[in-house]
N, C-alpha and C positions, 0 to 999 in steps of 0.2 A: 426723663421721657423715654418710653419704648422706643426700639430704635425701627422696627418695619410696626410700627400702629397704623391702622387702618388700609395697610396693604391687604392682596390676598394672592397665592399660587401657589406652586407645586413642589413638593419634595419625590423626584423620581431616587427611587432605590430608598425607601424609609421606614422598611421593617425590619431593618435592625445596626448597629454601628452607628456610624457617622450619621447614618438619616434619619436614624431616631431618633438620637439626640438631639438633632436639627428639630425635628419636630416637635419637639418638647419645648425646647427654645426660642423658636419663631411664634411660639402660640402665646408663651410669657410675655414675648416680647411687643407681642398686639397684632399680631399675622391671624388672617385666616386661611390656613394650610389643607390643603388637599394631599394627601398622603398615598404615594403610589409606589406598589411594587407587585408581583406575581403572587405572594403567600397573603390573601386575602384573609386570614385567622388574623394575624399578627397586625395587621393594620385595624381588625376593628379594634382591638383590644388596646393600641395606642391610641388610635383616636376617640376609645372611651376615654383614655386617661388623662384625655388634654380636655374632654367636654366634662369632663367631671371636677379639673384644678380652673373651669372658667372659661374656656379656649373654645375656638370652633374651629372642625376639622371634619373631613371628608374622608373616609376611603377609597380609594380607586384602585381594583385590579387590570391590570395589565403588563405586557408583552415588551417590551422594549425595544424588540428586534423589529418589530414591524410597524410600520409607519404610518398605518390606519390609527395606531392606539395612540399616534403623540396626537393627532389631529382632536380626538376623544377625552383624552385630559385636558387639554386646553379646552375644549366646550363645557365636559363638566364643570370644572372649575366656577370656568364666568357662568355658567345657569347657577350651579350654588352659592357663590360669592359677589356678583354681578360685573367682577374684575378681574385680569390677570397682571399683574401687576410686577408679578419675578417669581424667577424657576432657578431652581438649586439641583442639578443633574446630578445625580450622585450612585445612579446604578453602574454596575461592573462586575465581573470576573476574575477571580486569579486566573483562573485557566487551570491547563497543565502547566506548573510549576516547575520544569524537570528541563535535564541539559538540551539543548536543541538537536541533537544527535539521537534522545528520544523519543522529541516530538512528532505529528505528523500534520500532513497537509488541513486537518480535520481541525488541529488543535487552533491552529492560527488562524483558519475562518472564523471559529469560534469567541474566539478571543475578539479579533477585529472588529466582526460583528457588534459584538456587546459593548466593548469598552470604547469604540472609535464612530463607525458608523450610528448607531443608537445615539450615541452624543450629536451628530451633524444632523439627524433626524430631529432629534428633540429640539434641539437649535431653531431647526429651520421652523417648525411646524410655533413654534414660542414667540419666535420675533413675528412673523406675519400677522399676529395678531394686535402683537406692541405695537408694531408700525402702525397699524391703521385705531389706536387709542392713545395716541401720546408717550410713548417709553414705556422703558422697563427696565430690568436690573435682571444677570444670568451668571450665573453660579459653575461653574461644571468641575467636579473632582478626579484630579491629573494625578500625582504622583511623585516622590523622590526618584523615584525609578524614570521618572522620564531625564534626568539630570546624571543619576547614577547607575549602578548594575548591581547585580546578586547573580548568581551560580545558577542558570533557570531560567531567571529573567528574560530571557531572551525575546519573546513577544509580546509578554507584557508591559516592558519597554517599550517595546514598536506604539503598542497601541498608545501610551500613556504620552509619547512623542510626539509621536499625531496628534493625538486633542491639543498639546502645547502650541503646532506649529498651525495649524485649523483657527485656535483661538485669533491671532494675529490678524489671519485674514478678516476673521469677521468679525472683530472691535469694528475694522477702520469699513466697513463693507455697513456694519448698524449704528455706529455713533451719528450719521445725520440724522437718523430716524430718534435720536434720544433714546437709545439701549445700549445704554453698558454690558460687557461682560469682560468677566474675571476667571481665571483658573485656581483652586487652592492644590497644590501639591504638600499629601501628609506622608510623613516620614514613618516612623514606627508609631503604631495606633494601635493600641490595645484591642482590638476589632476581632468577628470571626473569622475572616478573612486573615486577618494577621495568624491567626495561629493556626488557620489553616494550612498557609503556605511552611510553617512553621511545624508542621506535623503533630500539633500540638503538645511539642517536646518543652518540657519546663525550664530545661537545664538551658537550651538554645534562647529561647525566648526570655528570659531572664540575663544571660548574655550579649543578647542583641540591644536590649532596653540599658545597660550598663553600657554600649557603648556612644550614646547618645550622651554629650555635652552634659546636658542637665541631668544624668545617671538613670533617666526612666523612660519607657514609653511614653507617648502621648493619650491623650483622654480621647474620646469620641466627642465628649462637651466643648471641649479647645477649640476644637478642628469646625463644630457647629458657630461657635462665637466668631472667626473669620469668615464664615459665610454670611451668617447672619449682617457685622458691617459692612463686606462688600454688595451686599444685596441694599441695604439702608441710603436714604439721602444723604449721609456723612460720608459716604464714599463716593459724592460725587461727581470728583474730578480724578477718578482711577478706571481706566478701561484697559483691557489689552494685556493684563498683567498674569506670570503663572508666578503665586508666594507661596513659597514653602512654608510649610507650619511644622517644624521636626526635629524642634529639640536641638539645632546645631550638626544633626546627624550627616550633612552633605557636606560641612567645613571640612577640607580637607589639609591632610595633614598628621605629625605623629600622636599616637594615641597612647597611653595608657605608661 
């Protein structure tokens, strides 16, 4: 049995990575997904390819940073689907990448912005409407980096931390109301983002995937499939949780 059939919601950040694949996934799987990010090209052209393998899906352009546009996905959504049903938060930023001694006051508003507040945004504007139709199921994409560090990292850390310690509060703030949420922290993911931060150096990145447990990166598809069952009624008695999806890559300890 599809594990979200006859669900329907939101993939924020699902023009490309982790939220495409999401959205290729949730649509196989019996979702009817609404697909939102700012590059409006990219998303029709996925949600052709999900209306065309059988799937229904939405495009939605918007903003993240602003909290008119969470209020706006969640109405489109239920006008095309007549339900929201669960949100998979998945937008974000590397940022500046660079030692903190580089960065500026500019870098970290940015960052915060995108990767922290835009999450509590999306959050809030998501559950208000679960609450008043019987539950829902919330998705939001955290980090190894909120557990661990890199040379750089430095606030996108911060931010990835916060989402972790935010989550906490608002398990126990929405589970009367029957809404789960879950944090996924992915480790090394073959993503743009990954090889963004990565300078898209082959030698490093190939390096990095070598030092992960299982000798590789992780997939985009992996990292969608523990969304997808945290979103699903099989995960019904799981709230409050941030799982790492990474390969082993936070076990700490000698390597090599």
């Amino acid at each position: 049995m599809s594990v979200l059939r006859g669900k329907a919601g939101a993939i924020i950040g699902a023009s490309s990575g982790i939220g495409a694949a999401a959205g290729e996934l949730f649509a196989r799987e019996g979702a009817r997904v609404a697909l939102v990010a700012r590059r409006k090209e990219r998303l029709d052209e996925l949600a052709g390819r999900i209306e065309a393998a059988g799937g229904k899906a939405i495009a939605i352009s918007a903003d993240v940073t602003r909290s008119h546009d969470h209020e706006q996905i969640v109405a489109e959504t239920v006008t095309a689907f007549g339900s929201f049903d669960f949100a998979f938060n998945n937008a974000g930023t590397i940022g500046n990448f660079s030692p903190m001694l580089d960065q500026s006051e500019t870098d970290w508003d940015t960052t915060i912005e995108t990767n922290l507040k835009s999450v509590w945004m999306s959050m809030r504007a998501q559950a208000r409407y679960m609450k008043d139709s019987g539950g829902g199921a919330i998705v939001n994409t955290s980090s190894w980096l909120a557990f661990g560090a890199l040379p750089g990292s430095t606030v996108y850390s911060a931010s990835k931390a916060g989402m972790d310690g935010m989550l906490r509060a608002a398990a126990l703030e929405l589970a009367p109301f029957g809404i789960r949420i879950n944090n996924i922290n992915p480790g090394g993911i073959d993503t743009e983002m990954t090889r963004i931060a990565f300078n898209h150096d082959e030698a490093v990145l190939g390096a990095f995937g070598r030092a992960h447990p299982i000798g590789r990166m992780g997939t985009p598809e992996e990292t969608a499939q523990l969304a997808a069952f945290l979103l699903s009624d099989r995960a019904s008695n799981i709230t409050g949780q941030a799982m790492l999806v990474d390969g082993g890559y936070t076990i700490s300890g000698q390597r090599g």
